[in-house]
C-alpha positions, 0 to 999 in steps of 0.5 A: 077976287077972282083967281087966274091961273098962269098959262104956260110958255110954249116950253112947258107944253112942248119941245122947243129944241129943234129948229122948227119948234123953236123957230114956231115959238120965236114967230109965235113970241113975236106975235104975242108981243102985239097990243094986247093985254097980258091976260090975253097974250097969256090966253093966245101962248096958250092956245097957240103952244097947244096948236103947235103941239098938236100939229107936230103931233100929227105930222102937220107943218103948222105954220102952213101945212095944216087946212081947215079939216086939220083946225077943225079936228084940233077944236073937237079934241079940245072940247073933249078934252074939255 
């Protein structure tokens, strides 16, 4: 049997107390609420919570501020990261 780790909700990776943050996780929910499997909606929460983090991180509005150099970077720290 293989063993899958929980990902978390956007509130253990960032703070959601502000209005932009929690308006990104509302429209982040929304989304995840689609048609897909729980394993995979766990997998985009995650993903996606991070790429939130990332942008207010760095100044970036991430539901439009960030361009493809902003995404790119965000890839590259992640497979460093590992």
């Amino acid at each position: 049997m293989v063993e899958v780790m929980a990902c978390p909700s956007i509130e253990d990776v960032m703070d959601t107390t502000t209005a932009a943050c929690a308006a990104s996780s509302e429209l982040m929910e929304r989304f995840l609420s689609g048609h897909w499997t729980p394993r995979t909606r766990a997998n985009y929460r995650f993903i996606l919570a991070r790429w939130l983090d990332w942008c207010l991180t760095h100044g970036y509005d991430p539901l439009g501020g960030a361009d493809a150099t902003a995404l790119e970077t965000f890839i590259a720290e992640l497979k460093t990261a590992g």
